[in-house]
N, C-alpha and C positions, 0 to 999 in steps of 0.2 A: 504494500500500500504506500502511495508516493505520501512523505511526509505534507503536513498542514503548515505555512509558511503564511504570515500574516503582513500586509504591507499598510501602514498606515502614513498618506504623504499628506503634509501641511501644505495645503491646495494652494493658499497667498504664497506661503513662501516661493512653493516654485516658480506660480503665475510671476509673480511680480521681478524675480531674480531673472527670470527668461526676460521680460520686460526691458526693466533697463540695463541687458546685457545689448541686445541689439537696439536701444534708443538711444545709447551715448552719442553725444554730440549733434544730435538728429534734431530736427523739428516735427510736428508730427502728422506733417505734410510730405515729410521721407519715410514714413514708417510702409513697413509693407501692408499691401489692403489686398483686399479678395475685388473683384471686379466689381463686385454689388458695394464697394465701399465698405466693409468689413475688417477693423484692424486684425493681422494674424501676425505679427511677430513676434507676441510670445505665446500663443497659441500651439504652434509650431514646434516649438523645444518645449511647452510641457505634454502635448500628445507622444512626442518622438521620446521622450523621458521616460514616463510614464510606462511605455511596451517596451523601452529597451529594458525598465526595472523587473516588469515583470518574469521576461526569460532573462534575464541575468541571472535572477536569485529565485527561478522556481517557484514563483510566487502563485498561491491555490485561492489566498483569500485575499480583498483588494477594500479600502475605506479612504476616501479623500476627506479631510477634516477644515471644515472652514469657519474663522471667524464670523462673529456676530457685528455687527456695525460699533469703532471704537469708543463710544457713549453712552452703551449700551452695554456694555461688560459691568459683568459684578465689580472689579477692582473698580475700572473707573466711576460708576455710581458712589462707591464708597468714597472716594477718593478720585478730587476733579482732577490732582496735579499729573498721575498718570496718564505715556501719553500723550499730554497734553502739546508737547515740544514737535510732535509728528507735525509733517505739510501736508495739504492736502493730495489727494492721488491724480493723477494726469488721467484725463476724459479715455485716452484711448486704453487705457488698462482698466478702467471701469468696465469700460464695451466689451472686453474678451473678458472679464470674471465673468457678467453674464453668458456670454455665449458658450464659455469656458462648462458652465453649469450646465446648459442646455443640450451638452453637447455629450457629456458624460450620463445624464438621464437616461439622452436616448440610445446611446449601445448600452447599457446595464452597470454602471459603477454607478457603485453605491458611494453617495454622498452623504455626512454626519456635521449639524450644526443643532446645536441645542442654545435657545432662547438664555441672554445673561452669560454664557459659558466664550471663554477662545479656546482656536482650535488645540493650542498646547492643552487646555482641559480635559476636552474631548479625547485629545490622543491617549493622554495620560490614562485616563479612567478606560477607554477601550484595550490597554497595551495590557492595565494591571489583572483588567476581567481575563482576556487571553491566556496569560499566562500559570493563572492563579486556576483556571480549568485545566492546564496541563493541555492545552489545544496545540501545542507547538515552539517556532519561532517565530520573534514578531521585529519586523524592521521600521523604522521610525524615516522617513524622509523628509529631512529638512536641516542648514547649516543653521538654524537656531540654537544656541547653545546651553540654551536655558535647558533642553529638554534632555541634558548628560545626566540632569538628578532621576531621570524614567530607568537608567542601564539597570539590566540585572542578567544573569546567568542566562535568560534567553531573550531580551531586549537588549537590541541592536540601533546604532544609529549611523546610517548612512549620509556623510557627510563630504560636502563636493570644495575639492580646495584646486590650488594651483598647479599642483601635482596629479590632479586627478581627484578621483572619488574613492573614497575606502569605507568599509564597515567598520566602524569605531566601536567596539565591546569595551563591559564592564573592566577585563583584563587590560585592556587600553587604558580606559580610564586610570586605575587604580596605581598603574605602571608610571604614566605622567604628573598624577598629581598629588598620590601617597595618603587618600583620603577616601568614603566611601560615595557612591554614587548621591545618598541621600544629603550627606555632608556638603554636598555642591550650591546647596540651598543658601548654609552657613557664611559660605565662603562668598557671595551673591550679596549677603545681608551686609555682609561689611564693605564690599566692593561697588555696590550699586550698580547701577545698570543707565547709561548716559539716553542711549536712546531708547528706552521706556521710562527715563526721567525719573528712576527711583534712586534714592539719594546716596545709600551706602552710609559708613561711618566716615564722616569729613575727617581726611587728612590720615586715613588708611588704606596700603595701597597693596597690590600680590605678595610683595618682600614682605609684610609681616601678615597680611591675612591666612595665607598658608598654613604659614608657622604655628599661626594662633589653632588657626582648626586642628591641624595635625597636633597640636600640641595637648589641649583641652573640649574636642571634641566636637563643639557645638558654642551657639553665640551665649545660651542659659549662661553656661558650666564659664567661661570669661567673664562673664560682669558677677558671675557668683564668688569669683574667686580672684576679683581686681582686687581689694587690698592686698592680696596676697602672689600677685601675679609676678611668676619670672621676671629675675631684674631685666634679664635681656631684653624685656617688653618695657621698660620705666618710661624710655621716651613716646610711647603710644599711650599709658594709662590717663593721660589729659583728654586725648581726642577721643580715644572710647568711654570717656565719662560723660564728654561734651555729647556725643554723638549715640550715646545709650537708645532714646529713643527714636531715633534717626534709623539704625541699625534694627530693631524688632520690627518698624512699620517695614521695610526692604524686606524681613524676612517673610512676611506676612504678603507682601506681592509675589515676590520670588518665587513662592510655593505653587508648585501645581498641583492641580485639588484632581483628584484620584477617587473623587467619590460621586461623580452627579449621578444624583437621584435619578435622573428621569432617562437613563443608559441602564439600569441595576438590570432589567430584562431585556437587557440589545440579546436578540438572537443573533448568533457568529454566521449561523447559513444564510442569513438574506448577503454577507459577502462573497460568498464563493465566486469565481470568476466565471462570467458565464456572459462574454460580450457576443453583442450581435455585429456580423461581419459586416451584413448586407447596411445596417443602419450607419456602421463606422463610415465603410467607403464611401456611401450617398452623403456624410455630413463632411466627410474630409475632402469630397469632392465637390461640393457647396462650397466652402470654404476655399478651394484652390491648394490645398496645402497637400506636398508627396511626405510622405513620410514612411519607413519600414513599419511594419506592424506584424502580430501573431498571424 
C-alpha cells in the first residue's frame, strides 16, 4: 500500500512569492495576461509548483491553506498594531488569488480557510490532526519561518532558498539551532518579528536570544529566574526587564494555535488527490498558460 503523504501549501505564500518574482521592476502593464486580459504571472509558477510538488514527494493527500482578510484575524482584532506596517496588495495579484481559487475548485483541490483563523493556523491544526492519527507524513509549503515551531518527527517543511529547495526536518532544525521545535516560539518572543510588526524584547538580538532559550528553556523560566540570571547575561537583564511585557505579548502572537474548533472533524479523505484532467486543461487553457502536469 503506497504510503499516505500529506501536503499542506500556504496558498498567499506561494501566490504572492510567484508574484513579485516575475513583477520586479515591471509595471503592471508588462505583467503577463491571458488574451481575455487575465493577469497569469504568478499563476503560472504556482500551478507548475504545485504538480511538480506533488510527484516530487508522492504526495496522496493535497490542502491549500489560505488566509482570512488581515483585519479580520483573531490576532489582529485583539491587537490593531499587528500587521498593521503591511502595504496594500497590487490589483493584479488580487485578480489571480481569485482566479487562483476558482481555478483549484474546479479540478478538485481542496481549499481550507476558516473565519478569524490565518493560514499558518489552519496548517498548524491540520498538520497536528495528521499526524496525531498516525495518517503519515505531512509537508508544510511555505518559506515562512514562523511555521519551524509545527516540525516534528513527521512534519516537514519544504523551504525554497537560493540554492534551491530542501525538506527542512525537525533533525535540521535541532542540528542549526540546538533548541526544540516548540522553543522557536520562545526565541520569536524575544526576537520579534519586523514585518508582522510584533515587537520582540527591545534591544535583544540572536547573540543572546539563543543563548537564553538554550540556556533556560522558555521566556517563563528567564524572567522567573532574572534576579538570578547568568552573569554572562548582566548586560541584557535591563532590556529584558524593560521589555518583560513586550516579550509575553510576541509570545502570544508568535504562537500558532493548533486547536480550531471548527477543523476538530476535518475529514482527511475529502483531500485525497483526485484532480480532474479534463477540467485542469480546459482552465489552463483558458488561461493560456503551458505548464507540465500529472
Amino acid at each position: 500500500m503506497k504510503q499516505q503523504r500529506l501536503l499542506l501549501i500556504d496558498g498567499f505564500n506561494l501566490l504572492s512569492r510567484g508574484y513579485f518574482a516575475t513583477a520586479y521592476g515591471k509595471t503592471p502593464e508588462q505583467l503577463t495576461k491571458s488574451s481575455n486580459g487575465v493577469y497569469t504571472n504568478a499563476l503560472r509558477i504556482f500551478f507548475q509548483k504545485m504538480f511538480n510538488l506533488i510527484s516530487q514527494y508522492e504526495i496522496t493527500h493535497l490542502a491549500v491553506a489560505w488566509d482570512v482578510k488581515r483585519e479580520e484575524s483573531k490576532r489582529r482584532l485583539k491587537h490593531n498594531f499587528y500587521k498593521a506596517t503591511r502595504s496594500e496588495l497590487p490589483d493584479p495579484l488580487i485578480q489571480q488569488y481569485e482566479v487562483c481559487k476558482n481555478v483549484l475548485e474546479s479540478i478538485g483541490i481542496k481549499q481550507v480557510t476558516v473565519p478569524a483563523y490565518e493560514a499558518d493556523d489552519v496548517i498548524g491544526t491540520l498538520a497536528k490532526q495528521w499526524c496525531s492519527n498516525s495518517m503519515g507524513k505531512c509537508f508544510i509549503y511555505s518559506n515562512d519561518r514562523d511555521l519551524l515551531q509545527l516540525l516534528s518527527e513527521n512534519i516537514s517543511q519544504i523551504i525554497a532558498s537560493k540554492q534551491g529547495e530542501s525538506v527542512y526536518s525537525l533533525m535540521d532544525f535541532m542540528g542549526d539551532y540546538n533548541i526544540t521545535a516548540k522553543q522557536w516560539i520562545d526565541v520569536k518572543a524575544l526576537l520579534g518579528d519586523k514585518s508582522d510588526n510584533i515587537p520582540g524584547c527591545p534591544g535583544i538580538g540572536e547573540k543572546s536570544a539563543f543563548p537564553l532559550i538554550q540556556q533556560y528553556g522558555s521566556i517563563e523560566q528567564i524572567f522567573e529566574n532574572l534576579e538570578e540570571l547568568d552573569k554572562k547575561y548582566n548586560r541584557y537583564k535591563k532590556k529584558l526587564m524593560e521589555g518583560k511585557e513586550a516579550a509575553f505579548l510576541s509570545k502570544e502572537l508568535s504562537e500558532i494555535i493548533c486547536d480550531i474548533v471548527e477543523l476538530e472533524e476535518f475529514l482527511f479523505d475529502e483531500l485525497k488527490l483526485t484532480i480532474s484532467k479534463v477540467n485542469l486543461a480546459q482552465k489552463l487553457n483558458e488561461l493560456e498558460i503551458k505548464i507540465n502536469y500529472l
